[in-house]
C-alpha positions in Angstrom: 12.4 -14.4 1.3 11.9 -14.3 -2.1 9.7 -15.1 -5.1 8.3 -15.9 -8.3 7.4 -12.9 -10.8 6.1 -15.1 -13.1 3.2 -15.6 -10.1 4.1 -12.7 -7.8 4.2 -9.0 -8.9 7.0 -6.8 -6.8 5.1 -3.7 -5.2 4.5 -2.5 -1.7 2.3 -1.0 0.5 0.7 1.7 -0.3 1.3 2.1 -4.2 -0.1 1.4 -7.5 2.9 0.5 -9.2 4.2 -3.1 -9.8 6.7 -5.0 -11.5 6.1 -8.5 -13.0 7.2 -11.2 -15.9 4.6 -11.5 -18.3 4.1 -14.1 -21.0 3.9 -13.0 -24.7 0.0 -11.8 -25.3 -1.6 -10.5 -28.2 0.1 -6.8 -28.0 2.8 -8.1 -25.8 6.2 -9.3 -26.0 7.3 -11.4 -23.0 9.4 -10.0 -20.6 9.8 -7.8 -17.2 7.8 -4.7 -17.3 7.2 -1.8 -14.7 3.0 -2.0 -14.8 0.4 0.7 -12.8 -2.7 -0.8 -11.4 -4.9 2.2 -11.4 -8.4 1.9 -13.1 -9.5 -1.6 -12.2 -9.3 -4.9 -13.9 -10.3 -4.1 -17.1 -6.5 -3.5 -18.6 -3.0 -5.5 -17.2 -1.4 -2.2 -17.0 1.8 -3.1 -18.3 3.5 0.5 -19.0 7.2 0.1 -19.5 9.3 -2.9 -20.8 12.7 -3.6 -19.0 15.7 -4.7 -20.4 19.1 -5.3 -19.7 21.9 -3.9 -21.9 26.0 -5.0 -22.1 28.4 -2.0 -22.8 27.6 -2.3 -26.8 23.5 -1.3 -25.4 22.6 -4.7 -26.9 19.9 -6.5 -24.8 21.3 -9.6 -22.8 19.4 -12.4 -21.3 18.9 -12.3 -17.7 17.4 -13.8 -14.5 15.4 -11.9 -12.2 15.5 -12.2 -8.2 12.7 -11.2 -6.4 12.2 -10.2 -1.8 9.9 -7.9 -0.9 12.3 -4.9 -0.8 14.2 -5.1 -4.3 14.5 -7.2 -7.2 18.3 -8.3 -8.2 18.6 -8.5 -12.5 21.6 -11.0 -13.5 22.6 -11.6 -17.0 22.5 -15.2 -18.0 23.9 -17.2 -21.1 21.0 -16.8 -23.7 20.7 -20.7 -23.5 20.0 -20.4 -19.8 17.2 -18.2 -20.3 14.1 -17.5 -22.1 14.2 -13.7 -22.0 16.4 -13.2 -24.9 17.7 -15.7 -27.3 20.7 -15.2 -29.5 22.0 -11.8 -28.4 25.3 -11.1 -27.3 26.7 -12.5 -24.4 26.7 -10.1 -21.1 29.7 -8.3 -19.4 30.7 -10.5 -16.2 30.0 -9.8 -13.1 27.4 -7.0 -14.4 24.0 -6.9 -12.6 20.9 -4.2 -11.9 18.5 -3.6 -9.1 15.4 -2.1 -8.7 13.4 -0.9 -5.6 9.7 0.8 -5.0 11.3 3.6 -2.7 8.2 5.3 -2.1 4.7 4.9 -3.4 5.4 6.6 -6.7 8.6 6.4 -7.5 10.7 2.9 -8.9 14.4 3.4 -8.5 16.9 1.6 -10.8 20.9 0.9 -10.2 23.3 -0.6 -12.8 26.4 -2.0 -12.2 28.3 -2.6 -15.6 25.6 -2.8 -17.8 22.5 0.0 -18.7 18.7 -1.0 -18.7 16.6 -0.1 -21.4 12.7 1.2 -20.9 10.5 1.1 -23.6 7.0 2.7 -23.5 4.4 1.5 -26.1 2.4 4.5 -26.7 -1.4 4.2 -27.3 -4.5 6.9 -28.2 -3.0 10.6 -27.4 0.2 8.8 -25.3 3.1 11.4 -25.8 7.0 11.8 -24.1 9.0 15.2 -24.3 11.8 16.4 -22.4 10.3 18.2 -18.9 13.5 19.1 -17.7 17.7 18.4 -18.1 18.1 15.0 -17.5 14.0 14.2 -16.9 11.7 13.1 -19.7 7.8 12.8 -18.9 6.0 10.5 -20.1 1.8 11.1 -20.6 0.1 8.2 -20.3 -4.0 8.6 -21.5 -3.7 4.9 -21.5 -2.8 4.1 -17.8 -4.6 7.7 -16.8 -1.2 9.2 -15.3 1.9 10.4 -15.8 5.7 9.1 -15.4 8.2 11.4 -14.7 12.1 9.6 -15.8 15.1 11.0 -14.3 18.5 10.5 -14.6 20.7 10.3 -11.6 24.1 9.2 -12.7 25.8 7.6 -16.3 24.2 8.6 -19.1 20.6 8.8 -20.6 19.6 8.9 -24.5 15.6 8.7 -25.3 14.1 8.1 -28.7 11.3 9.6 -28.9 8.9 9.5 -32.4 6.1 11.9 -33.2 3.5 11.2 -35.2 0.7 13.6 -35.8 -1.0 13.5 -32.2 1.0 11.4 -30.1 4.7 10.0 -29.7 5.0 6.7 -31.4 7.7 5.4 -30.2 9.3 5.8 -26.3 13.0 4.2 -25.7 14.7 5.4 -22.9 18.6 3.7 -22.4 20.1 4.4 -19.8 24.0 2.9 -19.1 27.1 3.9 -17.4 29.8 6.7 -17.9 33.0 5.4 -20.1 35.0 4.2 -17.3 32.4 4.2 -14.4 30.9 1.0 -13.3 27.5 2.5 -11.8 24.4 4.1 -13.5 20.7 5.5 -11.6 17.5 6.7 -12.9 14.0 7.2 -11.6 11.0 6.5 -12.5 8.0 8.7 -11.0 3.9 8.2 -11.3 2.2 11.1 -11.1 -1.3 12.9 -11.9 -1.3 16.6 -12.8 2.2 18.4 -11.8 5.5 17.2 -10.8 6.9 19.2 -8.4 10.8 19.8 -8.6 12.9 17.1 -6.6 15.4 18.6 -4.4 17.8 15.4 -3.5 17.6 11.9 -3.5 18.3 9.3 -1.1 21.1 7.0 -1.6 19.7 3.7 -3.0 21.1 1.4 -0.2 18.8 3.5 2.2 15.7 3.1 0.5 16.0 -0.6 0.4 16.5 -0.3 3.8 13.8 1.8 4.5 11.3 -0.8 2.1 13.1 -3.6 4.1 12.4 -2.7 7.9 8.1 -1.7 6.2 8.0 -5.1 5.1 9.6 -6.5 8.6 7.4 -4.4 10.6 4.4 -6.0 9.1 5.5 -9.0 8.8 5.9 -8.7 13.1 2.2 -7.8 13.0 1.6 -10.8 11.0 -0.8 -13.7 12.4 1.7 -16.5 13.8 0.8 -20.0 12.5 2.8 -23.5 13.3 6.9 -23.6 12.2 6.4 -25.8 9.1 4.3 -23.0 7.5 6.9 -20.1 8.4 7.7 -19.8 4.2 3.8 -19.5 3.4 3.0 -17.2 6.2 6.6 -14.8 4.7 4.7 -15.3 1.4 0.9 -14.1 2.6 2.3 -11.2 4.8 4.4 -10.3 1.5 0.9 -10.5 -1.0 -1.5 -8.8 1.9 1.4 -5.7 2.5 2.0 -5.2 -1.5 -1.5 -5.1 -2.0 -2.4 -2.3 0.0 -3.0 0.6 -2.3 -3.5 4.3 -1.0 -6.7 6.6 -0.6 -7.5 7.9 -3.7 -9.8 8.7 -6.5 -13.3 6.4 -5.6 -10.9 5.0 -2.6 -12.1 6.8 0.5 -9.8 4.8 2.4 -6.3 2.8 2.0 -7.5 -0.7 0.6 -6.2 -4.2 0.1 -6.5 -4.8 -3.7 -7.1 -8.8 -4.1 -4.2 -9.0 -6.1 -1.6 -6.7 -8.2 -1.7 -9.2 -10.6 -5.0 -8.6 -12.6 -7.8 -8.4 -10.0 -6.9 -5.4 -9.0 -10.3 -3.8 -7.9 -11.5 -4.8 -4.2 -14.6 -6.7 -3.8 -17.6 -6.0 -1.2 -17.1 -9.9 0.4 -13.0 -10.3 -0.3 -12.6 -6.8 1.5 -14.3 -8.9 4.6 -11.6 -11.7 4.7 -8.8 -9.1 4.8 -10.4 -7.0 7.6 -10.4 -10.3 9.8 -6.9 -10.9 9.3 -5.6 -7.7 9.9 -7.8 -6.6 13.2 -5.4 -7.9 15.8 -2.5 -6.3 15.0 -3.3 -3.3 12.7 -7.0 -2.5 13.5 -7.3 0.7 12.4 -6.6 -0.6 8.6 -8.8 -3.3 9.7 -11.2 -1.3 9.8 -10.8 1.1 6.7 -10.9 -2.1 4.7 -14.3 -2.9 6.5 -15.9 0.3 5.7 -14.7 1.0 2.1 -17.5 0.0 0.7 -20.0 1.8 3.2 -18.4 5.1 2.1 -19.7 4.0 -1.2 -23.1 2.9 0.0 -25.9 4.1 -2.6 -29.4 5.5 -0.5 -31.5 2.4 -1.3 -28.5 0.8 0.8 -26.9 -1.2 -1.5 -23.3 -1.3 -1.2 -21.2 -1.3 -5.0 -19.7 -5.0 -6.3 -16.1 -3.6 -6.5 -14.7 -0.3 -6.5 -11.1 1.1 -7.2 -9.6 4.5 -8.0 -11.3 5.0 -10.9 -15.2 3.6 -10.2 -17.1 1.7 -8.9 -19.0 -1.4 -10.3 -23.1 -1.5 -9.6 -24.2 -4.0 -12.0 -24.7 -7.1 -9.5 -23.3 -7.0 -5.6 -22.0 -10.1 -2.8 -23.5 -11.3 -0.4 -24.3 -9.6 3.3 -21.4 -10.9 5.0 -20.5 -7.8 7.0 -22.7 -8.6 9.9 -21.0 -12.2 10.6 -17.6 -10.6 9.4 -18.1 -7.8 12.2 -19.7 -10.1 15.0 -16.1 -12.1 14.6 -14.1 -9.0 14.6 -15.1 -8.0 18.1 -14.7 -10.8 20.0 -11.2 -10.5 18.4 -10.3 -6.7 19.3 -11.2 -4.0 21.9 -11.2 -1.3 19.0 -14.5 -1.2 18.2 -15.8 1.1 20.6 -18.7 3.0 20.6 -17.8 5.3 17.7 -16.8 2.5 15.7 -21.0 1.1 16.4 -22.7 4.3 15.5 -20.7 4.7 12.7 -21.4 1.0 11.3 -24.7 0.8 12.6 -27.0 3.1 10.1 -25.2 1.4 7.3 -25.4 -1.8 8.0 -29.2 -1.4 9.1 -29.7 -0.4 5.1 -27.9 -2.7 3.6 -29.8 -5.5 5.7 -33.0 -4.1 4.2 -32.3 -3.9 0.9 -32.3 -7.3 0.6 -35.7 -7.6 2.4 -37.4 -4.6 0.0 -35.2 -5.1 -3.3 -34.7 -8.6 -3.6 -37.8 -10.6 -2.6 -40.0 -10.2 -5.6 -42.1 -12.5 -4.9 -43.0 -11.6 -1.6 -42.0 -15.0 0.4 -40.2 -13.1 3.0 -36.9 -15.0 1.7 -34.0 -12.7 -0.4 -33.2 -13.7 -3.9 -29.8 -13.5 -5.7 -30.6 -12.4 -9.1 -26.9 -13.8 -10.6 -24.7 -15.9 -9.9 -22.1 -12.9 -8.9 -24.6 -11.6 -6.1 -23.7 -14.8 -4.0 -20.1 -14.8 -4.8 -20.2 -18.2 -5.8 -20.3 -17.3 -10.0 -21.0 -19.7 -11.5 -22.3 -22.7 -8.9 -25.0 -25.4 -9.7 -27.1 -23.6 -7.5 -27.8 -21.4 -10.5 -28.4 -24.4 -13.0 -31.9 -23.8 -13.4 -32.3 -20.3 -13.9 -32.4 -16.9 -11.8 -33.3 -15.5 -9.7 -32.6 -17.8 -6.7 -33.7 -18.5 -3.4 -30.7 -19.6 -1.7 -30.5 -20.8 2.0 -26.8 -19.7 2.4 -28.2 -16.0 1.5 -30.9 -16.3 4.9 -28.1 -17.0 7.2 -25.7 -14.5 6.4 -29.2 -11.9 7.1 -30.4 -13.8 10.0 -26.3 -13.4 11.6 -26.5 -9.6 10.3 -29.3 -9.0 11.9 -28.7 -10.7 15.3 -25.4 -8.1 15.5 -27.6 -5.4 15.0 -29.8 -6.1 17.6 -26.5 -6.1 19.5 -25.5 -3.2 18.4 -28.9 -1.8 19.1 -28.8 -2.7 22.4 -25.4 -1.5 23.1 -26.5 2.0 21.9 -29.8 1.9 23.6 -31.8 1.9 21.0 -33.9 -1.1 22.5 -37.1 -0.7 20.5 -34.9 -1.0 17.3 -32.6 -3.9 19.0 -36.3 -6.2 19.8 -37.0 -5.7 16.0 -33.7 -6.8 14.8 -34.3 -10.1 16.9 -38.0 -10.6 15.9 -37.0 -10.3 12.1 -34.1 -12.6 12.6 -36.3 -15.5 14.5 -38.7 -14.9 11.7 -36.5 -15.4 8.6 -34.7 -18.5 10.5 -38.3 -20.2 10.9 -38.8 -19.5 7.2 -35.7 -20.7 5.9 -35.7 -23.7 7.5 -39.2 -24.4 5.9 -38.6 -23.2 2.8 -34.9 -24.7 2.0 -35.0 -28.1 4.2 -36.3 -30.9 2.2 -35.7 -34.6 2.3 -32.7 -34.2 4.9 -31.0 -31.7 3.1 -30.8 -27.8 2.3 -32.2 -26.8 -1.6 -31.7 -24.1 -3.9 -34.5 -23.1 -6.3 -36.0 -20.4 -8.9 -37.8 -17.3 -7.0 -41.3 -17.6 -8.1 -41.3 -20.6 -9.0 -39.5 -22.9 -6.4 -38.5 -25.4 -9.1 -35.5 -27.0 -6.9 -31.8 -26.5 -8.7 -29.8 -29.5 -9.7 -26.5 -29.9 -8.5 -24.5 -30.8 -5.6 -22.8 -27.4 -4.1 -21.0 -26.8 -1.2 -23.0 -23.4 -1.1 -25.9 -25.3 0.6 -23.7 -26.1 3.3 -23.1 -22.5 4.6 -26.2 -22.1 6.7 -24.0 -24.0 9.0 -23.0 -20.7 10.3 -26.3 -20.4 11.9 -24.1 -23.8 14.7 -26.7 -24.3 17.7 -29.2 -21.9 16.4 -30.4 -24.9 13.7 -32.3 -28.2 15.1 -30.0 -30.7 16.3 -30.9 -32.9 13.3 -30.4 -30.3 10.6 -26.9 -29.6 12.5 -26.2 -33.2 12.4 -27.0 -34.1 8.9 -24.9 -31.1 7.8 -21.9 -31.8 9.5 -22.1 -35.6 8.3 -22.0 -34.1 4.6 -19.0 -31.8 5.7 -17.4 -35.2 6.9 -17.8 -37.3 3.9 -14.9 -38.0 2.0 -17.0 -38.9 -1.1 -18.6 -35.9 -1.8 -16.9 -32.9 -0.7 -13.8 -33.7 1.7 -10.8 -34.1 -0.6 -7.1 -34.3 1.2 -6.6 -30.5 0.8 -10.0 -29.6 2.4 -13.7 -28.6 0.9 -14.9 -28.8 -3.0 -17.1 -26.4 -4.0 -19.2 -29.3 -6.1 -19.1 -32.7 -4.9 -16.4 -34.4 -6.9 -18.8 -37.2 -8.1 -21.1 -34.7 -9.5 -21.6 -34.6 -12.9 -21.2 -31.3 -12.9 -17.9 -31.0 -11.2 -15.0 -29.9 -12.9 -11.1 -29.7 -11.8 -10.6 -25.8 -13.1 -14.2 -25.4 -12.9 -14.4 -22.3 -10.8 -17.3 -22.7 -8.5 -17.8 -26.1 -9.5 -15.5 -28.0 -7.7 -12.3 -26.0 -6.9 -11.4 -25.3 -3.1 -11.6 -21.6 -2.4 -10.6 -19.6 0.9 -13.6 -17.8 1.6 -15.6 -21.0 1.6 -13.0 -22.9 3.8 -12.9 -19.5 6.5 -16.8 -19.8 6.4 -17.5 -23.9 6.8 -14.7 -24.1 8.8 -16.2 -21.5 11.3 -19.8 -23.0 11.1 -18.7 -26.9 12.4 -16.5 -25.3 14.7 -20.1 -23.3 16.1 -22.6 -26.5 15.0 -19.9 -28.4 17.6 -17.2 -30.3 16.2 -14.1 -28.7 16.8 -12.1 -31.4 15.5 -13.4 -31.1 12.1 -12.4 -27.4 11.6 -8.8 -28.4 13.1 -8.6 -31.0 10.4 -9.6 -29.2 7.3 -7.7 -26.4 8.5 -4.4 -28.6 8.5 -5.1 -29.9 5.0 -6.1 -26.5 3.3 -3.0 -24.0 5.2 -0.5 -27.6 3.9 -2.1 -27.5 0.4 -1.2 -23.7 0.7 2.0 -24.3 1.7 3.1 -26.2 -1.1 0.8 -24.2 -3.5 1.0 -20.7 -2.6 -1.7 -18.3 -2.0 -4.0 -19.1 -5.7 -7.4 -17.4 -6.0 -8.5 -21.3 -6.2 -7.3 -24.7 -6.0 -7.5 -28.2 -7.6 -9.4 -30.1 -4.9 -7.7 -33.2 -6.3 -4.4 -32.0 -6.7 -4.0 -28.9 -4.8 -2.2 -27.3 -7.7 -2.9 -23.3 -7.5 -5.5 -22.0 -10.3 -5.8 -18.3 -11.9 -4.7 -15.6 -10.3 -1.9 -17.2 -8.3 -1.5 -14.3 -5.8 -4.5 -13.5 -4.0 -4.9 -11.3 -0.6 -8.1 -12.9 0.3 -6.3 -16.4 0.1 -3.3 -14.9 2.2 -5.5 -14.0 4.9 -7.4 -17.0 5.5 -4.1 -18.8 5.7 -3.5 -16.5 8.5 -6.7 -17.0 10.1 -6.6 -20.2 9.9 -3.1 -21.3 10.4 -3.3 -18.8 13.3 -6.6 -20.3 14.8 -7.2 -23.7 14.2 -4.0 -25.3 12.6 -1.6 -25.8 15.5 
């Protein structure tokens, strides 16, 4: 397969280094550059420029060839391409390729032509010369170190000094006079670099990239033939998002995307886990408990986290008991030591919604921002915060129905009785607090003053299926149906498309999103109609299949909006291709 960087960043499994074409930004020349993910979403990361050079080390224009194992650089006239205009015309039949060999370490080949990296250095950034033929490069900015190595041709640096740090980092790299070939390295690193005693021959570590990527790709949820490119696409964006165990990361994690959202949520995390526990369990279940390792003692669990922090300001919503409740009847590797470890942090997240977010004492939870439901920015919030929000009762009401299961299972049957008792309790007072004039409502905490607006987030109690009164379930599921309000030919809007307030690019206003596809499409397929999650299953995974895996969609259009390579996206294309597609 391969793939657009302009959309796609290169990577792979297990490392925070990626590779992408950027547009021209304020302190940014376009181009191809080598970028780290490390420290969250706050900074793009891009560290080194790439560029190609003929024999006369003049940059040339070139295209770029993406797969998962190694990206293929091919000079181009300068009219054919955008990357360089006007330059000098490239030596035939010259070419480059880079591959990710092991988590920290980008290799680069030339054939008949050098490549040029050029570091832009910021705050105390500095470069000297380590070693013979290895330069390292101190990054304060990206909060590591690069270690470059020559292998074979030549290497000449240009390195600037001014005062307190290096201003100026060009590394060329080209071929021998009458040799055709040219390596280098490029290593990330923290503190030391230890001496390298061999490397492996290049055509071997795109091998040995190629059969990771093929093994996961076997372990990859099988969906229907016509979506065989989008399900190569999603296993290639879930695999290169994995990032290893480090810093605030207790566990390796699926970052939502190597493009700029590189932190992982505490709901996105959720969507991931289900995708992955049939066939890799065990990461499955790291991704599921990330954000437990985190868990502060009131027992709230952080918004994101990444290597660097973790985020405390607002959270998402308690989707962990549903997500888990779904995982087991999907896998016989949650076992007893799997429960007791869940179980105690679980139990305190479920009640610090009941002690920490119910301030006025209703015995319904409150979302205090928009970013607490997940849903940012959605009409639910029009009037104000806090909010009462019926979507927020039924994730609690699932969450605590598993832990009385869980309960049970351990023998703790006092504590599993109470986990029913509070759960039949808060379903009785949601549905007399939210139901009103045949429909679920939204409103201020306090106050009760209903929100304006026409959300899809009032839907989600459907997740609750037979547990809600046949004519709650009914008038729900006639909504979901209605192909004036919500239903679009790629699947659910998150706003009805004749509200006022719905908007094409509108975020939670009207765009189709995978989280609230995976959960509606679960909920009618529990309130009883089958059919209905088949259908809006084939339209979203065919909108994804001409669209690729976007953070959001057009609802009209189906064209892909923002972040245009997103792991939570991926792996409810799975799911759902897998499940309900066919």
């Amino acid at each position: 397969m391969n793939f657009d960087l302009n959309i796609v960043p290169f990577s792979r499994r297990e490392s925070f280094l990626a590779i992408s074409l950027l547009p021209e930004g304020e302190d940014r020349i376009k181009g191809l550059y080598l970028r780290t993910v490390r420290g969250g979403d706050d900074k793009f990361g891009e560290a080194f420029r790439i560029e190609l050079l003929n024999r006369r080390n003049e940059p040339v224009p070139f295209e770029a060839q993406a797969s998962p194992e190694m990206i293929r650089l091919m000079p181009a006239s300068p009219e054919g391409s955008p990357e360089t205009v006007g330059l000098s015309s490239p030596d035939s039949g010259a070419s480059a390729e880079i591959c990710i060999s092991d988590s920290r370490t980008v290799r680069f080949r030339s054939h008949g032509c050098g490549i040029r990296m050029t570091f832009t250095p910021a705050a105390y950034d500095y470069a000297y010369e380590a070693a013979q033929d290895s330069w390292e490069v101190n990054s304060f900015t990206h909060g590591c170190r690069f270690m470059l190595t020559r292998l074979t041709g030549q290497m000449n640096m240009e390195v600037e000094w001014n005062e307190i740090k290096s201003s100026r980092v060009v590394a060329d790299f080209t071929v021998d006079a009458g040799a055709d070939t040219a390596e280098f390295a490029v290593e990330e690193f923290l503190t030391v670099k230890e001496h390298r005693v061999g490397w492996e021959n290049f055509d071997d570590a795109v091998d040995e990239v190629r059969q990771d990527f093929a093994h996961w790709l076997r372990n990859t949820l099988t969906v229907p033939k016509p979506l065989q490119a989008a399900r190569e696409l999603a296993a290639y964006i879930t695999w290169s998002c994995v990032v290893p165990a480090e810093g605030c990361l207790t566990r390796p994690a699926m970052y939502m995307s190597k493009n700029w959202m590189t932190n992982i949520w505490s709901w996105d995390n959720c969507f991931n886990a289900m995708a992955l526990v049939r066939h890799n369990p065990k990461l499955a279940w790291d991704q599921f408990m990330v954000f437990f390792d985190r868990q502060d003692e009131s027992g709230l669990i952080p918004d994101f986290v990444n290597d660097k922090y973790e985020l405390w300001n607002c959270n998402k919503p308690p989707i962990h008991g549903w997500t888990l409740s779904w995982m087991m009847r999907r896998t016989d590797f949650i076992k007893e030591a799997q429960l007791r470890e869940v179980y105690g942090p679980l139990s305190k997240w479920t009640r610090w919604w009941f002690t920490y977010r119910d301030h006025d004492g209703d015995g319904i939870p409150q979302y205090n921002h928009g970013n607490d439901s997940g849903w940012d920015n959605s009409t639910a919030f029009n009037n104000g915060i806090p909010v009462e929000s019926p979507d927020l009762s039924a994730f609690l009401i699932i969450q605590m129905e598993i832990l009385a299961e869980i309960a049970g299972l351990l023998g703790l049957a006092e504590e599993s009785a109470a986990w029913r008792r509070k759960a039949d309790d808060t379903l009785d007072r949601m549905i007399r607090h939210f139901w009103k004039d045949g429909r679920f409502t939204a409103c201020r905490s306090g106050t009760h003053e209903v929100s304006e607006g026409d959300s899809l987030l009032l839907f989600v109690p459907i997740l609750l299926g037979r547990r809600l009164p046949e004519h709650i379930r009914i008038a729900l599921l006639e909504g979901l149906r209605d192909e004036t309000r919500f239903l679009t030919d790629n699947g659910w809007a998150t706003e009805n498309v004749n509200s006022r307030y719905y908007k094409p690019d509108g975020y939670w206003r009207g765009p189709i999103w995978a989280p609230s596809t995976m959960l509606l499409v679960e909920g009618v397929a529990a309130a009883g109609d089958p059919e209905l999650a088949r259908e809006v299953s084939r339209r979203f995974c065919r909108m994804l299949n001409l669209s690729g895996m976007a953070e959001n969609f057009d609802a009209l259009t189906g064209a892909g909006l923002r972040d245009r390579a997103f792991t939570w996206t991926s792996s409810v294309f799975l799911i759902l291709g897998h499940e309900y597609a066919g």
